[in-house]
C-alpha positions as a Markdown table, in Angstrom:
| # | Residue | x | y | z |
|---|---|---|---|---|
| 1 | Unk | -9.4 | 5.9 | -37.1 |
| 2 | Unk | -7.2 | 8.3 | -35.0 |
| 3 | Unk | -6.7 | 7.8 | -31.6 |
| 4 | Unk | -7.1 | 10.5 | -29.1 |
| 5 | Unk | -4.1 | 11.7 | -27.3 |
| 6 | Unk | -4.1 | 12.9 | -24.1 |
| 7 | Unk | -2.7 | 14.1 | -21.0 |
| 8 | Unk | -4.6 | 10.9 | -19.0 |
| 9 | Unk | -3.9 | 8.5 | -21.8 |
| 10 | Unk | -0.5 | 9.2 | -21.6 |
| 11 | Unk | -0.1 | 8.8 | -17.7 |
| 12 | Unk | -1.8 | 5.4 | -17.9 |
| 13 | Unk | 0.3 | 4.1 | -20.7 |
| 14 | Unk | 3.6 | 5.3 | -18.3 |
| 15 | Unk | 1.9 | 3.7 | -15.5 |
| 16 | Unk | 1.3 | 0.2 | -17.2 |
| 17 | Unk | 4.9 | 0.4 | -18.3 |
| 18 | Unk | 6.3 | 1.3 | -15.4 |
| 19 | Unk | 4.5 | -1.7 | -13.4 |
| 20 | Unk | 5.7 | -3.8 | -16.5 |
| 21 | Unk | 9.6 | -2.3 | -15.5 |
| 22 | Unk | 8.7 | -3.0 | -12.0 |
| 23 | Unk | 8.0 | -6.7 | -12.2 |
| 24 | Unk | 11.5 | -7.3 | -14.4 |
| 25 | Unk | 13.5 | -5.2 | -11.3 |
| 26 | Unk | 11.8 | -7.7 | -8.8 |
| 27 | Unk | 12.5 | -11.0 | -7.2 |
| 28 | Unk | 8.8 | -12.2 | -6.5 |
| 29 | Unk | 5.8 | -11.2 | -8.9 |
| 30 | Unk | 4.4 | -9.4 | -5.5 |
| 31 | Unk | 7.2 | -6.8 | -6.4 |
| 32 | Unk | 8.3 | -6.2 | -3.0 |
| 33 | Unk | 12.0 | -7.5 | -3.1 |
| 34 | Unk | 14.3 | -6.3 | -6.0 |
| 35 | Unk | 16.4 | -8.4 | -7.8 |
| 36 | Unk | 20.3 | -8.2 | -7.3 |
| 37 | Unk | 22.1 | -5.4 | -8.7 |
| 38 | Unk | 18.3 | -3.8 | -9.2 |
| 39 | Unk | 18.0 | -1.9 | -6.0 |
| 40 | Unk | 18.6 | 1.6 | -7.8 |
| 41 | Unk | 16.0 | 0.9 | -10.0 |
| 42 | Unk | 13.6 | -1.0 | -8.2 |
| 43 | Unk | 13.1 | 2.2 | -5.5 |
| 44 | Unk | 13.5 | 4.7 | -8.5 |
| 45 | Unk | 10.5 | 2.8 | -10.2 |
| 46 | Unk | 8.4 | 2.4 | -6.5 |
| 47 | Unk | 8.4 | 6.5 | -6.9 |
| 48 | Unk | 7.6 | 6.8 | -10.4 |
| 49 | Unk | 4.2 | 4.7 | -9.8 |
| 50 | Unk | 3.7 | 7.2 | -6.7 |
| 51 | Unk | 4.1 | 9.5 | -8.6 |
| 52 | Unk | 2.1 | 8.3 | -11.1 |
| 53 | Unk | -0.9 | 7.2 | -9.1 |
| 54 | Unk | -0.9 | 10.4 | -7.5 |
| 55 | Unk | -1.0 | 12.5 | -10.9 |
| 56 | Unk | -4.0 | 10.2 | -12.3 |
| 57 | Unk | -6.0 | 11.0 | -8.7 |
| 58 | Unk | -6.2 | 14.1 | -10.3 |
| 59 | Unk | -8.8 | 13.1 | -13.2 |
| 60 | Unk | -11.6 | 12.0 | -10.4 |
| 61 | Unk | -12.7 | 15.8 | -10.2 |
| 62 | Unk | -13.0 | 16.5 | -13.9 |
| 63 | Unk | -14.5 | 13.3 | -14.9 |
| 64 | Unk | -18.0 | 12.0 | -13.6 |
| 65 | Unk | -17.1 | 8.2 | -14.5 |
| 66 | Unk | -14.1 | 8.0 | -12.5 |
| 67 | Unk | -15.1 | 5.6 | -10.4 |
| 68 | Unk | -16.7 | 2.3 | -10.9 |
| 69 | Unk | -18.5 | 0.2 | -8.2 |
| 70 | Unk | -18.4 | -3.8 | -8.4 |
| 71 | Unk | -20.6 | -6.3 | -6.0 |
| 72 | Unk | -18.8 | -9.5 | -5.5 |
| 73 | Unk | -16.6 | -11.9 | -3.2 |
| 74 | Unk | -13.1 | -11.6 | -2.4 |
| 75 | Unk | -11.2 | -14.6 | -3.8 |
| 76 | Unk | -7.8 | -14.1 | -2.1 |
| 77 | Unk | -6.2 | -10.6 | -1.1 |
| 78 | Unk | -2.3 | -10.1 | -1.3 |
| 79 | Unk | -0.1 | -8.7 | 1.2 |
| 80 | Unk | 3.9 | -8.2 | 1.8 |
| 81 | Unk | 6.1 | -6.2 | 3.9 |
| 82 | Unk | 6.5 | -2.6 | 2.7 |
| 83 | Unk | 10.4 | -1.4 | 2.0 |
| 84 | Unk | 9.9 | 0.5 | 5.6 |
| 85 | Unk | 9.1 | -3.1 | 7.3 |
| 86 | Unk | 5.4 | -2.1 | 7.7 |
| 87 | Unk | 2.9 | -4.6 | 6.6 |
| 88 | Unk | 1.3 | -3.2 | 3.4 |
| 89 | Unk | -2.1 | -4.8 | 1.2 |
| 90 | Unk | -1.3 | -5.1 | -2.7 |
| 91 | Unk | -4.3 | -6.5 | -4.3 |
| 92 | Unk | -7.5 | -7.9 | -3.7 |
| 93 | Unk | -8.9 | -10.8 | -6.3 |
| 94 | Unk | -11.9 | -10.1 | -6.8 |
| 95 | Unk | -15.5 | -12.3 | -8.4 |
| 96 | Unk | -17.6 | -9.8 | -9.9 |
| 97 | Unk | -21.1 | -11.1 | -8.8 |
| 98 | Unk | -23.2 | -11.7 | -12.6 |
| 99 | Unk | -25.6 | -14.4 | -11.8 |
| 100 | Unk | -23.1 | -16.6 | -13.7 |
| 101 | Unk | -22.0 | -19.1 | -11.2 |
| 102 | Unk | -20.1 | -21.2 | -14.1 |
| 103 | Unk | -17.7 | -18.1 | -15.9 |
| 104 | Unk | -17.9 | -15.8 | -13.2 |
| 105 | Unk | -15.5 | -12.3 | -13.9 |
| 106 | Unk | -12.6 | -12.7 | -11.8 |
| 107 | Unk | -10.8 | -9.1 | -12.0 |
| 108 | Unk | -8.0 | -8.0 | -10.1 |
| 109 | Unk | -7.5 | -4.7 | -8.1 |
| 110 | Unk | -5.1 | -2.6 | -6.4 |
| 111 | Unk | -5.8 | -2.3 | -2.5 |
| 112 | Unk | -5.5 | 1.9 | -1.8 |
| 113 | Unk | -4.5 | 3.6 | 1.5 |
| 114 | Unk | -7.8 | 4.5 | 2.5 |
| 115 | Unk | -8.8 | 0.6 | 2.8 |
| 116 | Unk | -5.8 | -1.0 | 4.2 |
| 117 | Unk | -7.3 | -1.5 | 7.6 |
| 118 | Unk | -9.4 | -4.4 | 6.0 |
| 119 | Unk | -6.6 | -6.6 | 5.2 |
| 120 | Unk | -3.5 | -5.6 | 6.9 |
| 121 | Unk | -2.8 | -7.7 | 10.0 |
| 122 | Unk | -3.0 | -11.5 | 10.9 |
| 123 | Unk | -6.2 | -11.3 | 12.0 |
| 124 | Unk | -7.5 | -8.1 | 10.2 |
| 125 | Unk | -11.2 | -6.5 | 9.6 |
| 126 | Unk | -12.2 | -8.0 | 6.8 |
| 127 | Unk | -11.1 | -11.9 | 8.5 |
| 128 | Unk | -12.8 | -10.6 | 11.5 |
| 129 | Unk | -16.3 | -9.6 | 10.4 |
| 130 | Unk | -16.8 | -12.2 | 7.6 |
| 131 | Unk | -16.3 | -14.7 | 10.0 |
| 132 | Unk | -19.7 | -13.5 | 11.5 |
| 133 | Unk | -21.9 | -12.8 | 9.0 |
| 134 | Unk | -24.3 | -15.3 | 6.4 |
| 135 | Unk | -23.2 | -13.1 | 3.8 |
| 136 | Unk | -20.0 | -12.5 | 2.4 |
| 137 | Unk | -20.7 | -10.5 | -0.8 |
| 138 | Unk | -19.0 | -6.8 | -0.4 |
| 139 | Unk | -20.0 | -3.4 | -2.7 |
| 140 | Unk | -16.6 | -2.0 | -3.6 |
| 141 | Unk | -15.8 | 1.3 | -5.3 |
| 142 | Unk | -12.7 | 1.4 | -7.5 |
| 143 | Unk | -11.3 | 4.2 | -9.2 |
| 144 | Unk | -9.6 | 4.9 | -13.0 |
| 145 | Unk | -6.5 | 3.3 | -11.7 |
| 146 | Unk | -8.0 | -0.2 | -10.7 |
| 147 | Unk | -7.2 | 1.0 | -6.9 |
| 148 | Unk | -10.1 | 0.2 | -4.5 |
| 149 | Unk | -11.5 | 3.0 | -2.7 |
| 150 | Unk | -14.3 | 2.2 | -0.7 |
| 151 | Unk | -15.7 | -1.1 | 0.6 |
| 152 | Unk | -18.7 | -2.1 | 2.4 |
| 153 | Unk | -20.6 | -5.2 | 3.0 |
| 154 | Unk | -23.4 | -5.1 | 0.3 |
| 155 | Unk | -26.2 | -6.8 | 2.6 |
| 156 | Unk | -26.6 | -4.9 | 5.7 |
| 157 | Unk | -26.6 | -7.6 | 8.7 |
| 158 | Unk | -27.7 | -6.9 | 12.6 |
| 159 | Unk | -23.6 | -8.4 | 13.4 |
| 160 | Unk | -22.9 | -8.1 | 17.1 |
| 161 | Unk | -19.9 | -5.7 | 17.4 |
| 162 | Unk | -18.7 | -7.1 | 20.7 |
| 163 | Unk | -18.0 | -10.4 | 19.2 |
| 164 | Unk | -16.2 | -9.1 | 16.3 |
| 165 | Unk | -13.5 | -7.1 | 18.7 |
C-alpha cells in the first residue's frame, strides 16, 4: 500500500518533529525554559512551530473536515510565562464526554490565540463562570493541528453576569 505524500502531510510530520526537538532543547516538559547552552536552538525551534502552525492554518479553507468539535470537561489546563514575560495558555486536558463514565477519552489539546482569555490570569474566564453554573460541560472546536479554536458552554444557563465580574 503506498502512502500518499503531500504538501500537509509533510508539514505535520515537521511539526511533530519539531515539538519532539523542542522538548529535548527544554528544561520543563511545558517547554518554556531552555536548557543550558540550548538558547539558540530553543528560540530557533519556538519560530519553526510558528511558522509551522501558521502554514498548516492554511488547509482550513481547502478542506471541509478541518475542524473537529468535542463535548466534554476540562480536566486541568496548562499555563507558563511566555519568553516576553506575558502570561501565555499551553494546553487544555481535555474528557471527551461518551457516556462512558469508567474509560472516558482523555485527549490533549493546544490552547490557540483566539481563546486565551479563558484561561490566562489568576482568576480567568473560564474559573470565573464555572464557578456559577450546574453545568460544567463545554462544546469546543479544534482544528487539524489539535489547537482549540472556539469554546462555549454546551448547556445554555440563565448565569447572572454581574456576579461573574
Amino acid at each position: 500500500m503506498k502512502m500518499k505524500i503531500s504538501r500537509e502531510r509533510i508539514l505535520l510530520e515537521r511539526l511533530g518533529m519539531a515539538r519532539h526537538n523542542l522538548l529535548c532543547y527544554s528544561k520543563n516538559y511545558l517547554c518554556t525554559v531552555p536548557n543550558e547552552g540550548m538558547e539558540d536552538q530553543y528560540k530557533e525551534t519556538v519560530a519553526e512551530i510558528k511558522i509551522l502552525e501558521a502554514w498548516l492554518k492554511e488547509f482550513h479553507s481547502t478542506h471541509t473536515d478541518s475542524t473537529r468539535e468535542f463535548v466534554g470537561y476540562i480536566n486541568s489546563f496548562y499555563t507558563a510565562q511566555a519568553v516576553d514575560k506575558e502570561p501565555l495558555a499551553l494546553s487544555v486536558e481535555f474528557k471527551v464526554e461518551t457516556g462512558d463514565d469508567y474509560l472516558g477519552d482523555v485527549r490533549v489539546f493546544y490552547i490557540g490565540q483566539e481563546v486565551q482569555n479563558w484561561f490566562v490570569g489568576s482568576y480567568n474566564k473560564y474559573d470565573r463562570e464555572k464557578d456559577h453554573r450546574e453545568s460544567r460541560v463545554l462544546k469546543i472546536t479544534v482544528d487539524k493541528i489539535e489547537c482549540i479554536r472556539s469554546i462555549e458552554w454546551a448547556i445554555k444557563e440563565d448565569v447572572d453576569q454581574k456576579q461573574i465580574a
